[in-house]
C-alpha positions in Angstrom: 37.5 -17.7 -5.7 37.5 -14.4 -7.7 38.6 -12.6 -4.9 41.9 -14.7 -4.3 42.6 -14.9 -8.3 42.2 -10.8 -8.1 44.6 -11.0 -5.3 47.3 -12.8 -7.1 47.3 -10.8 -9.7 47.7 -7.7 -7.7 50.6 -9.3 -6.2 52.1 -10.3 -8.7 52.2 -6.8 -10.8 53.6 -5.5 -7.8 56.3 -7.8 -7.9 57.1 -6.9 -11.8 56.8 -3.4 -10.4 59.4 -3.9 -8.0 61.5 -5.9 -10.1 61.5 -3.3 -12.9 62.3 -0.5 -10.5 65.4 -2.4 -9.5 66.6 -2.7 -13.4 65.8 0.6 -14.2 67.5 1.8 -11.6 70.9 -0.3 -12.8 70.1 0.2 -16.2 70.3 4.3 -15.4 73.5 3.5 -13.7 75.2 1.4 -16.1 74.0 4.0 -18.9 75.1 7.2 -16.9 79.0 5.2 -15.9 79.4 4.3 -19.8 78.0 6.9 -21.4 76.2 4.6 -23.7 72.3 3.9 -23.9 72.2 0.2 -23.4 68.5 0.3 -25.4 70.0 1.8 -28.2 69.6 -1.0 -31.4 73.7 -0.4 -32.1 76.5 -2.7 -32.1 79.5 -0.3 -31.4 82.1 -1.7 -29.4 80.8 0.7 -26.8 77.4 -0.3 -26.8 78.3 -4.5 -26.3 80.4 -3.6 -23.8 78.1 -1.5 -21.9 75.2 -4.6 -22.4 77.4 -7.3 -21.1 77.9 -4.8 -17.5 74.4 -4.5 -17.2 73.6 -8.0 -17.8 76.5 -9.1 -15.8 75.7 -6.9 -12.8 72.1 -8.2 -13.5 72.7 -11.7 -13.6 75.6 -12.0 -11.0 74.6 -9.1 -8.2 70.6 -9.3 -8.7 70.5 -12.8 -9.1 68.2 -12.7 -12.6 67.6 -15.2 -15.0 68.7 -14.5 -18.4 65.5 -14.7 -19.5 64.0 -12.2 -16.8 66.9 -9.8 -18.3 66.3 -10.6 -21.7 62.5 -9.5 -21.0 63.2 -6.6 -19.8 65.1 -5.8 -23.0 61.7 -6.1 -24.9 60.5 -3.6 -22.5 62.4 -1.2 -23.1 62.2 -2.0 -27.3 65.7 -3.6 -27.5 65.3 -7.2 -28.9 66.9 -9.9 -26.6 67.0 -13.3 -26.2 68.3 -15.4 -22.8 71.4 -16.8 -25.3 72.5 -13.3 -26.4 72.5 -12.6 -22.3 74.1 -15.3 -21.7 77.2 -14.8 -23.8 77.3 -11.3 -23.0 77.4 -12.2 -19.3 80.5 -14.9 -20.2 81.9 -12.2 -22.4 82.3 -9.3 -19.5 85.4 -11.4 -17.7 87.1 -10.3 -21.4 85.6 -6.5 -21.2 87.1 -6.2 -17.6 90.4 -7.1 -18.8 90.7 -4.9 -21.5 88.6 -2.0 -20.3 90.1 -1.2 -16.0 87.0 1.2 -15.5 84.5 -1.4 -15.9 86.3 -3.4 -13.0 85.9 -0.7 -10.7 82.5 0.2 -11.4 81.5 -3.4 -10.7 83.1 -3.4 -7.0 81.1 0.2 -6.3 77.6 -1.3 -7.5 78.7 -5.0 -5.6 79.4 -2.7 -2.4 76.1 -0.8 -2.7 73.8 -3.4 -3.5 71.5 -5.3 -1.1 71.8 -8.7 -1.7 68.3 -10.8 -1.8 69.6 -12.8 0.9 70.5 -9.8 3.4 67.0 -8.4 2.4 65.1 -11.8 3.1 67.3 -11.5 6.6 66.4 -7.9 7.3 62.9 -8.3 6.8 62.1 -12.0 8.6 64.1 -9.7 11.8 61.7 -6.6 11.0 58.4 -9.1 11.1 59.2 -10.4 14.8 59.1 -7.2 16.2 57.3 -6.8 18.8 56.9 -3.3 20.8 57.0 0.5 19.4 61.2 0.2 20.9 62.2 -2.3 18.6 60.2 -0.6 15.7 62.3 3.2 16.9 65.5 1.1 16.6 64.7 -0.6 13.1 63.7 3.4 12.2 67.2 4.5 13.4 69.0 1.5 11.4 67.4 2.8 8.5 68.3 5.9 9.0 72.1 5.4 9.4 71.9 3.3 6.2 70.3 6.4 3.9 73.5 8.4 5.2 75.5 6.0 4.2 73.8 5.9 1.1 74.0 9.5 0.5 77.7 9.4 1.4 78.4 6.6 -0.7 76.5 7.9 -4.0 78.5 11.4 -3.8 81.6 9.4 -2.7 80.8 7.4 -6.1 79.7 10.8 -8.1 82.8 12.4 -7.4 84.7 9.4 -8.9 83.2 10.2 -11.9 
C-alpha cells in the first residue's frame, strides 16, 4: 500500500511539474510581448493589461481553472485569487479593443499552441504503435513539427 501511495505522489509532482513548465513558458511569453512583469505587485495600466492576457490565454487556450492560475500566482509571490482571474479574463475582450497588439498576439500563441485535445489524440495514436516503422514515422512527424516550430518562433520574433 505504501508503495502505490509513493507512486501517486510521484505522479502527481510530475504532473504540477508539467503543468508549471507550460505556464512559465506563457508567462515568459506574455512578459517578453508586453514588456511588463506580470509578477510584479503594480497596478499600472500596463501591468492589468498584461495579467488579463496571460490569464486569458491561460484560461481560454490551456484550458485552466481560475483557481489553478490563481495558484500559480502565489508561486511566483503575486497574490491572486480565482475572482480577480476571473474578471481579468472577462476584462481582456475590452483590452483587445483598445489595445490592436494584444489581438494579434493572441492569434500567434492560439496558432502555436497544442490543444489538450490534439495531444490526448496524438498520444492514444503514438500508444498503438506497433513495429520500429510506425515508431520511424512518429520520429519524422516530430521532426517536421520542431521545423515548423523553429520557423514559426523566428517568423513570430521578427514580428517583434
Amino acid at each position: 500500500m505504501i508503495f502505490i501511495t509513493k507512486q501517486i505522489k510521484v505522479l502527481k509532482e510530475k504532473k504540477l511539474y508539467f503543468n508549471m513548465k507550460d505556464y512559465d513558458r506563457i508567462a515568459n511569453l506574455v512578459i517578453s510581448l508586453t514588456e511588463t512583469d506580470i509578477f510584479e505587485n503594480r497596478k499600472t495600466q500596463k501591468h492589468v493589461d498584461a495579467r488579463a492576457f496571460f490569464d486569458y490565454i491561460m484560461r481560454k487556450v490551456k484550458n485552466k481553472t481560475f483557481l489553478e492560475i490563481a495558484k500559480y500566482y502565489k508561486t511566483k509571490g503575486k497574490k491572486s485569487d480565482h475572482s480577480t482571474v476571473l474578471y481579468r479574463v472577462n476584462l481582456f475582450e475590452e483590452i483587445k479593443n483598445r489595445r490592436k497588439e494584444f489581438e494579434s498576439w493572441q492569434r500567434l500563441i492560439e496558432q502555436t499552441t497544442v490543444s489538450p485535445e490534439d495531444l490526448l489524440n496524438i498520444m492514444d495514436k503514438i500508444k498503438s504503435l506497433k513495429n520500429i516503422d510506425s515508431i520511424e514515422q512518429v520520429v519524422e512527424i516530430l521532426d517536421v513539427l520542431k521545423e515548423e516550430e523553429e520557423i514559426k518562433k523566428d517568423a513570430f520574433l521578427g514580428t517583434i
